[in-house]
N, C-alpha and C positions, 0 to 999 in steps of 0.2 A: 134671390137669396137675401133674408136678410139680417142681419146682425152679424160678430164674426164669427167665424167655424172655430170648433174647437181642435187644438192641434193634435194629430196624432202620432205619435213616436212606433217605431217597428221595436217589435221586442226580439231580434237578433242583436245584441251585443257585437261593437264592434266590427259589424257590417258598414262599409263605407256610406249606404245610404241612411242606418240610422245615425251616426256622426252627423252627416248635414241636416236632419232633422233637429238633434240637439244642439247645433249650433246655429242653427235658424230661431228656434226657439230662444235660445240668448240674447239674439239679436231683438227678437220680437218684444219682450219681459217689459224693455219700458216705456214701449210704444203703444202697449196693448199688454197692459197690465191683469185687465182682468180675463182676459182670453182662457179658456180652460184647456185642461193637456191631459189628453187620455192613451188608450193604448185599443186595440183592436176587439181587444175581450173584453174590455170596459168603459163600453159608448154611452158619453149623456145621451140623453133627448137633442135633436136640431143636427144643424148642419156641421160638417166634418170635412176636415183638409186633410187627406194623406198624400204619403211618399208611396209610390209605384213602379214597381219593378218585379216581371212575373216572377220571378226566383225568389220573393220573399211573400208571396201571397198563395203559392202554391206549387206543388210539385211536379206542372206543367205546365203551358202557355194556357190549353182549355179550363184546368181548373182554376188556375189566376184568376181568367177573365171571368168565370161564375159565380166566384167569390166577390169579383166588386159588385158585376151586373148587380148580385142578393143584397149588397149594402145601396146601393143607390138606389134600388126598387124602395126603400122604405125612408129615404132621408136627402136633401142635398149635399153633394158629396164633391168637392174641389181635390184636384191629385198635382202632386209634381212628379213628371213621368223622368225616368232614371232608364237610363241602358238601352237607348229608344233601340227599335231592331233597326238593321242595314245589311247587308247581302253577305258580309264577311260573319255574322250568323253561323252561316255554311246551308248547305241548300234545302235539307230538309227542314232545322228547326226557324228558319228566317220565317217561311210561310207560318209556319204556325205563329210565333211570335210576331206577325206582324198582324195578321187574325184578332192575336189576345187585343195590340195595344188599340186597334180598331175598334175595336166591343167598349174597351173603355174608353175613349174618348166620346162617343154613341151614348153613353150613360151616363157619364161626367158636367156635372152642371157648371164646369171649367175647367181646362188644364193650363199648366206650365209647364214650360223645359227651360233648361240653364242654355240653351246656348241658340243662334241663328242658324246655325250648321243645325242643328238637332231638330227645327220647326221644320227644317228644309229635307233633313232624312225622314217625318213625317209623313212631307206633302209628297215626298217622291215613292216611298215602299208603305207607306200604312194608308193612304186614299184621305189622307187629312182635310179637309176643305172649310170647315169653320175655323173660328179664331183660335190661335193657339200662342200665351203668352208666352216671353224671352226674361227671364230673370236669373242673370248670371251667379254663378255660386259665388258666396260672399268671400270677400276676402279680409283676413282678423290678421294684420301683420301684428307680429311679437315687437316687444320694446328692443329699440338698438342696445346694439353689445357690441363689443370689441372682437374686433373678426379675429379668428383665431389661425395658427398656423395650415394652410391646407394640406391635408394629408395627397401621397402619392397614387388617388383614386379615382374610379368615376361612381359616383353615387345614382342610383337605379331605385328609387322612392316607390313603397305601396306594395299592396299584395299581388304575391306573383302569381300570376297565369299566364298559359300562352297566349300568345298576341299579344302582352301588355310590354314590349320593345325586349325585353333582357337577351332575346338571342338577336334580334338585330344590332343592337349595341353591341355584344362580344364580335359578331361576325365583322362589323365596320372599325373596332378597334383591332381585331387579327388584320386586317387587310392592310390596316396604317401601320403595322411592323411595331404595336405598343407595349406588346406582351413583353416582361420585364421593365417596363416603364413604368407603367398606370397597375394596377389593384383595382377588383373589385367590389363593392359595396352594397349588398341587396338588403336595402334600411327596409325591412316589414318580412310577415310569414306569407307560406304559399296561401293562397284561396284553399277552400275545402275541397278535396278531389284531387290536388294538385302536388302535393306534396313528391311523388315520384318523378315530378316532369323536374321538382326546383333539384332533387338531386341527378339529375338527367345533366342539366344544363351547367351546376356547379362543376361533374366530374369533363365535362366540352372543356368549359372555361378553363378547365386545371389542366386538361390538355395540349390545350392550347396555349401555355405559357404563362398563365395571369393569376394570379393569388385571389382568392374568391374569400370574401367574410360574408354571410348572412347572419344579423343580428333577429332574427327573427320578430315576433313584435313590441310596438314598443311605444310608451304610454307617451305624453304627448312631450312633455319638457324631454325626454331624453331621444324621442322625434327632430324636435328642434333644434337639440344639442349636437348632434351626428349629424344633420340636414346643414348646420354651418361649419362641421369638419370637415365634411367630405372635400376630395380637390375639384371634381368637374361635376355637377350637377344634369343627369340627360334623363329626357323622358322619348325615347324611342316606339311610342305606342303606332302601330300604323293606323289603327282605326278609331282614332281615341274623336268623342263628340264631346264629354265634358269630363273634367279633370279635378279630383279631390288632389288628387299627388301632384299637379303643376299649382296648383292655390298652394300646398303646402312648402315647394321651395318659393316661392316671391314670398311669403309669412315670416321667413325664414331669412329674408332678405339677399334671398341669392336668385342670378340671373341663369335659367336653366337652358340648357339647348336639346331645342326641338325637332322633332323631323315638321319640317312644312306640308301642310292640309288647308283645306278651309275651315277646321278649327282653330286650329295654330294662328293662321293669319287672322281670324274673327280676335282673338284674344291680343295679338300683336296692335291690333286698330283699336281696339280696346284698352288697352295698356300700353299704348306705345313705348320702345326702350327696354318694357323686361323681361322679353324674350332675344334668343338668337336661335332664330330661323335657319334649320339646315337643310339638304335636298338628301334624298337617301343615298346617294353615290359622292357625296362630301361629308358623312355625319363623321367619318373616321378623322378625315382633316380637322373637321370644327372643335372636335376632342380633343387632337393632339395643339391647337392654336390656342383653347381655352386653358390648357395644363401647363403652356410657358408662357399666358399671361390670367395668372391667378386674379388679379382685377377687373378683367372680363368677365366673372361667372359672378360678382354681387351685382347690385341695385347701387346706382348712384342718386333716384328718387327717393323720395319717400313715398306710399303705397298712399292712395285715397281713403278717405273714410269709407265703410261700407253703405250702401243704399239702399241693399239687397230687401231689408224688411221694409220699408218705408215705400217702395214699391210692391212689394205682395199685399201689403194695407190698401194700397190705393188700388190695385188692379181686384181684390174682393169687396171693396165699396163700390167700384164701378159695374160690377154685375147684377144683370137684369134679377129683379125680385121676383 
């Protein structure tokens, strides 16, 4: 491949993978100024870096995968792979999904994934065996501000679907006896399709003693504004490979607690200090230990500059022509 690919942006709005597109592309602007930026309906000539994740290329794992197979038959084609599959899937659409991401990697004149956990759930469920780069998602920390009073909450970051922690976090705060203590805060709207599951688990939580607010979505300064109210910061995902909503509390300047994986730990060895590491049969304690010491859930570093584009530069100059 040679010269750079031109960037391509997903035209879903406010999908968590076109965010990291256009904020990759931020990043890129002055490192690679003249780089061109198109959209899927509207390909120059030459070679192309998209974002991939079969949910936004088609209304199946098969047709995903037919739809790149068709762009790469006719162009060099680099992907950052998003939502790699893993068995919690569930059992029918894993195989397929893991099928799609196979066919594209087999086509792909490169891939990347943001995280060492994610190359490793390649090589283990998608039959990965070439190169498959690690470039973690960038992190753009906000200017310091004056931390503000913490509200009597635990904040639950990003859009809600199942699996994404929110009933593991209520069940592990009922069990620690917090209901009338802590408040809940679900900072983002459900995912598409989900919207009965988030009033499902609001009327549990109300059930279960705990004041539940969902602000629904929410533009990025008033993200950031609520991400440094909230009192306790948890990202309870069990099967989380890589995290737009944990980049966005450390952005945020706050120290989030996590259930421990080999993401979590990948990210803790990687950032050492801005996570706090829980086991799922302690997340309830880490909560209630984080809530009576509110200087426990910020950042007492400051965040490193990002790398993120200066590495995607050098790992598309390093491939074979």
């Amino acid at each position: 491949m040679t010269g750079l690919p031109a960037w391509v942006l997903p035209a879903e709005p406010r999908h968590g993978v076109t965010l990291h597109a256009e904020r990759m592309r931020r990043l890129l602007r002055p490192l690679a100024p003249d780089q061109r930026v198109a959209t899927l309906d509207a390909l120059p000539d030459g070679p192309v870096h998209v974002q991939f994740t079969d949910r936004l290329w088609g209304s199946s794992p098969e047709e995903a995968a037919e739809r790149f197979r068709g762009l790469a038959a006719c162009r060099a084609v680099t992907a950052t792979l998003h939502d790699v599959p893993q068995p919690s899937d569930g059992e029918g659409r894993f195989g397929r999904r893991a099928a799609c991401y196979a066919a594209v990697i087999a086509a792909a004149a490169g891939v990347v994934c943001s995280s060492e956990h994610e190359a490793q759930l390649l090589r283990e469920h998608v039959g990965a065996t070439g190169p498959v780069a690690v470039i973690p998602l960038p992190l753009l920390p906000a200017p310091p501000a004056e931390r503000p009073e913490p509200r009597a909450t635990v904040g639950l970051l990003g859009y809600f679907y199942p699996g994404k922690g929110h009933a593991e976090a209520l069940a592990a705060m009922a069990a620690a006896g917090l209901a009338g203590e802590l408040g809940i805060e679900v900072l983002g709207a459900p995912s598409r399709g989900h919207e009965g599951e988030l009033d499902d688990f609001v009327r549990s939580a109300q059930e279960a003693g705990f004041e539940v607010e969902v602000t629904g979505y929410l533009p990025d300064d008033e993200l950031l504004a609520r991400s440094r109210e909230t009192g306790v910061p948890v990202i309870a995902h069990q099967h989380i490979s890589a995290s737009g909503s944990l980049n966005s509390w450390l952005e945020a300047g706050r120290r989030p607690i996590v259930l421990r994986g080999r993401y979590t730990e990948e990210m803790d060895r990687l950032r050492p200090g801005t996570l706090t590491l829980a086991d799922d049969d302690a997340l309830g304690a880490a909560i209630a230990a984080a809530a009576s010491a509110p200087h426990s859930t910020w950042q007492e570093t400051a965040m490193p500059a990002p790398t993120t584009a200066r590495a995607l530069l050098d790992w598309w100059r390093g491939l074979a022509p």
